[in-house]
C-alpha positions as CSV (number, residue, x, y, z in Angstrom):
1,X,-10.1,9.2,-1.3
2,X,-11.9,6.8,0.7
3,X,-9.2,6.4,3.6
4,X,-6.2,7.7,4.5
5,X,-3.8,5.5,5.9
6,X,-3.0,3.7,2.7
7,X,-1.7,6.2,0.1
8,X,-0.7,3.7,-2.6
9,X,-4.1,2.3,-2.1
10,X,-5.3,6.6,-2.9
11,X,-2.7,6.7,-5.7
12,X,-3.9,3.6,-7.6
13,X,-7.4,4.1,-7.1
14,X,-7.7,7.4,-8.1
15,X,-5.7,7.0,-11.3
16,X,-8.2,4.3,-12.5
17,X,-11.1,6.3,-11.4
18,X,-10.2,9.6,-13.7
19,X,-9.5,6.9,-16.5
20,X,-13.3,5.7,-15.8
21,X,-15.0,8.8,-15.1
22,X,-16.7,7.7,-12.0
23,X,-15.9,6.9,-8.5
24,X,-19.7,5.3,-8.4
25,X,-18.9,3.1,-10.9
26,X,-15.9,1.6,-9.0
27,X,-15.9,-0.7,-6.2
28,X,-12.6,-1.5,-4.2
29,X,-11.5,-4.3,-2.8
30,X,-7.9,-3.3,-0.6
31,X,-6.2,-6.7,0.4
32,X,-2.5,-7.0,2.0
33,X,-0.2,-9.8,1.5
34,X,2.6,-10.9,4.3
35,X,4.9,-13.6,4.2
36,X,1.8,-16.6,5.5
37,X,-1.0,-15.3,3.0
38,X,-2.7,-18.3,1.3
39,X,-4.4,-19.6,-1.8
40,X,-7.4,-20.0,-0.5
41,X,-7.4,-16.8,1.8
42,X,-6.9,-14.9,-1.0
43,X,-9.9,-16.7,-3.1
44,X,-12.0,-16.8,0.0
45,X,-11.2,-12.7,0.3
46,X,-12.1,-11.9,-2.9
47,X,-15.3,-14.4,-3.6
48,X,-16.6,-12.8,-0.3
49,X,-16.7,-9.4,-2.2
50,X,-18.4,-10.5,-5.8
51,X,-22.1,-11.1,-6.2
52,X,-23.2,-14.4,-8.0
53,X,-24.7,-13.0,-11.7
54,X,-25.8,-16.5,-12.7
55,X,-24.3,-20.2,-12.4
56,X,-20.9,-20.0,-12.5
57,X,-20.5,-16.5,-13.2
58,X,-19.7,-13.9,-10.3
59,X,-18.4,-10.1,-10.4
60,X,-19.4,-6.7,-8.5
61,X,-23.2,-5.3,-8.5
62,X,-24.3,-4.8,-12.6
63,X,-23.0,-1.0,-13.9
64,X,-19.8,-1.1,-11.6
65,X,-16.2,-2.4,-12.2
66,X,-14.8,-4.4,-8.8
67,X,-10.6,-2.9,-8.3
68,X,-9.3,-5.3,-6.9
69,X,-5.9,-4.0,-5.3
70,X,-3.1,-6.1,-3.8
71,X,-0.2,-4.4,-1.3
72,X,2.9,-6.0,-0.9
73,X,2.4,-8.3,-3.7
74,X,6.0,-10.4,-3.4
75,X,5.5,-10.9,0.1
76,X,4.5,-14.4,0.2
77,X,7.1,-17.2,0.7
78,X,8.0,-19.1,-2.3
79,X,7.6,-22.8,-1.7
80,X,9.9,-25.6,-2.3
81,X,10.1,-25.4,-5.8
82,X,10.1,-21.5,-5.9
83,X,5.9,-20.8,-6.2
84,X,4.0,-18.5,-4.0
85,X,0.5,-19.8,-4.3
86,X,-1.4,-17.1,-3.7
87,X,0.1,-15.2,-7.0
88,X,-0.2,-18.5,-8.9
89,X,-4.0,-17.9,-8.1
90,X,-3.8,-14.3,-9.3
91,X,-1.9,-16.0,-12.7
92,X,-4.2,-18.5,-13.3
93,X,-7.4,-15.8,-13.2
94,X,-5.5,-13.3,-15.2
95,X,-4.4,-16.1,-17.8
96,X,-8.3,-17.5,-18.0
97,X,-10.5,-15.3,-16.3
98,X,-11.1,-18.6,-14.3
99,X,-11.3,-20.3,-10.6
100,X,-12.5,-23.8,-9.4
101,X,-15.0,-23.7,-6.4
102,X,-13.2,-25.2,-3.8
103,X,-16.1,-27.2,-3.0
104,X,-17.2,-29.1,-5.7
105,X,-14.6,-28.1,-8.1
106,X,-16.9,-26.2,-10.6
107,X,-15.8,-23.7,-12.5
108,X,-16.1,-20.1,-11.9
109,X,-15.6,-16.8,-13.7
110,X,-14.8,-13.1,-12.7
111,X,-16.3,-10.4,-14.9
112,X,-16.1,-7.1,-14.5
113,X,-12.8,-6.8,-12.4
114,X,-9.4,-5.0,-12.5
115,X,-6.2,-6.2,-10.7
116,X,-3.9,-3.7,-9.6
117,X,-1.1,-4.5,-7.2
118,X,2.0,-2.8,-5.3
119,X,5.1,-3.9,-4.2
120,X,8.9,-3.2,-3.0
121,X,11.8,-4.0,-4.6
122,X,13.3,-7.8,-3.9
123,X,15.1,-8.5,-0.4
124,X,14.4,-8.6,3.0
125,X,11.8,-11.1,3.1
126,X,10.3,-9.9,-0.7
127,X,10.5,-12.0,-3.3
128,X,11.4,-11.6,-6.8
129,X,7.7,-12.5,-8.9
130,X,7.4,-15.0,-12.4
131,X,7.8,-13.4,-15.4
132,X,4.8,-15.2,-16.1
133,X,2.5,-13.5,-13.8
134,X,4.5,-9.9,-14.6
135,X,3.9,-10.4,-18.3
136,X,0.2,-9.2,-17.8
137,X,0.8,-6.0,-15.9
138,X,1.7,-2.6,-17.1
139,X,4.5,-1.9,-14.6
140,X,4.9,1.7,-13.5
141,X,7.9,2.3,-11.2
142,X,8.6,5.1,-8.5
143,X,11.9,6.3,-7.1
144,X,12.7,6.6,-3.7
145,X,13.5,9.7,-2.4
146,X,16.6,11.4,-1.8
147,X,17.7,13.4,1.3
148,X,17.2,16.7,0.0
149,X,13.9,16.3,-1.5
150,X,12.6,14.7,1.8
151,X,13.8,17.0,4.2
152,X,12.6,19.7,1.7
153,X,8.9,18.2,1.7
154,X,9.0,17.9,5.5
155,X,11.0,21.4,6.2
156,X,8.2,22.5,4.0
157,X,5.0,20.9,6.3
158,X,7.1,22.4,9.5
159,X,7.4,25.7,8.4
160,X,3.6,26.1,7.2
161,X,2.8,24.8,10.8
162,X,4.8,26.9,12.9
163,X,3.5,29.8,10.5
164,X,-0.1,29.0,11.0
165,X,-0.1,28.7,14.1
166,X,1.6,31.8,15.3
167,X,4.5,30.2,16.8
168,X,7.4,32.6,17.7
169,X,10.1,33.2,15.2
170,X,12.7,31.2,16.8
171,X,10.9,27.7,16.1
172,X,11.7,27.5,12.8
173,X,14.9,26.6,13.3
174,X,13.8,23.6,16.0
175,X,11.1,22.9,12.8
176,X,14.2,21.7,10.9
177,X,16.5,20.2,13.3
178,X,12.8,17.9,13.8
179,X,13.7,16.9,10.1
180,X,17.0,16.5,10.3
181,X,17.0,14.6,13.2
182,X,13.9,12.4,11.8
183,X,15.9,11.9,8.4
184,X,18.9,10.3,10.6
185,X,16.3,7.8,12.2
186,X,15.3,7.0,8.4
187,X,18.6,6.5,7.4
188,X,19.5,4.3,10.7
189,X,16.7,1.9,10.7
190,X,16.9,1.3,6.3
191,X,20.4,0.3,7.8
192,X,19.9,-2.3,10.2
193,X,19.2,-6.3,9.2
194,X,16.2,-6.6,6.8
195,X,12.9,-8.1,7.8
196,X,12.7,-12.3,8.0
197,X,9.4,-13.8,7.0
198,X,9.9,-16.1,9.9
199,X,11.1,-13.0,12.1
200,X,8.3,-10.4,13.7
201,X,9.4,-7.4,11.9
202,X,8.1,-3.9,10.7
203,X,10.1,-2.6,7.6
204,X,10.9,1.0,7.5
205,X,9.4,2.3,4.9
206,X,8.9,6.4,3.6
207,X,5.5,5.9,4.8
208,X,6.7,5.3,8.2
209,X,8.9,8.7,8.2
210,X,5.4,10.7,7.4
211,X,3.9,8.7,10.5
212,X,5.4,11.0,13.6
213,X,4.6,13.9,12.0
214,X,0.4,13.8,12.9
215,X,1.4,14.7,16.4
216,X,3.8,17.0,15.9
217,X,1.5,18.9,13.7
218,X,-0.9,19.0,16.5
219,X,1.1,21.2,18.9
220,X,-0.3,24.5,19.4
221,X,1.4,27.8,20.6
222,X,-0.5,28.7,23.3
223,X,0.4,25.2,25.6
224,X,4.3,27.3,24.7
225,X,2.8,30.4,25.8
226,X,1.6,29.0,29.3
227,X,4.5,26.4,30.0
228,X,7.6,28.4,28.1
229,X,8.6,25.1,26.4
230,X,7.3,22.3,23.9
């Protein structure tokens, strides 16, 4: 996988790429939607990553597909009359395989491109998307998780760290009073008031649970060894 902080963006990418056969063939294109994405940042995002084939035709370099993968798709506000612009634009190329330059007005066409997309459920400052947009998409849904299967995934990563490392036998048990007490943190903040579009927020997410544990896994025994505590 070409990076690691995005593991939808892995998930998606690498699903399409054993359907193709090729990771050459493929070219990414990893945008992120908030709550003031445009129209015409979006159109000016994704034109900047196609190559003109001829007049009024652009797509990726000739032999490779262009993936063009959205994250947090329902995050833009929904005007006055309940439209989010920049998935209208996604709509209107997936219903005609068509823009308009925003220059002269000319028309343009995308070839050789795939749209893939991600996004949370409804609430908290994501919106719910058209049906007509939706109706082009093969929707594939997954499940948060619950407590047991998360502090069994993370009592797992502990243990085989602790283990590894030669840390003394009584650190397992501070290994899963870690989880359990990073769990509790999880559950608190998924608690508190939602994220506002027009509030500076950061939704807590099961991404963000996974986020502590990088420097946690980077203790060693011997700083335990010379100070007699972590």
């Amino acid at each position: 996988c070409w990076t690691h902080w995005n593991r939808k963006v892995c998930l998606h990418f690498g699903l399409f790429v054993r359907q193709s056969g090729s990771k050459r063939s493929s070219k990414p294109v990893v945008i992120n939607f908030s709550a003031q994405t445009s129209a015409k940042q979006t159109q000016d995002i994704i034109m900047g990553k196609l190559d003109k084939r001829r007049k009024g035709v652009f797509g990726p370099p000739f032999g490779q597909k262009m993936v063009i993968y959205v994250d947090d798709l329902n995050m833009p506000m929904l005007e006055t009359y309940g439209a989010q612009p920049p998935i209208e634009l996604l709509r209107q190329w997936l219903d005609h395989w068509t823009w308009y330059d925003l220059k002269d007005c000319s028309s343009i066409k995308l070839v050789d491109t795939i749209f893939i997309g991600s996004m949370g459920p409804a609430g908290g400052g994501r919106n719910k998307i058209s049906p007509r947009f939706l109706r082009h998409l093969n929707l594939v849904s997954i499940n948060e998780f619950d407590d047991s299967t998360m502090s069994t995934i993370y009592n797992s990563i502990m243990s085989w760290h602790l283990n590894i490392k030669a840390f003394p036998p009584e650190f397992n048990t501070l290994g899963q009073s870690i989880v359990t007490a990073t769990l509790q943190v999880y559950k608190r903040c998924h608690q508190e008031p939602p994220p506002h579009p027009r509030e500076e927020s950061l939704p807590f997410q099961s991404p963000r649970f996974l986020q502590g544990y990088p420097g946690l896994l980077s203790l060693q025994h011997r700083l335990y060894r010379r100070h007699g505590r972590v």
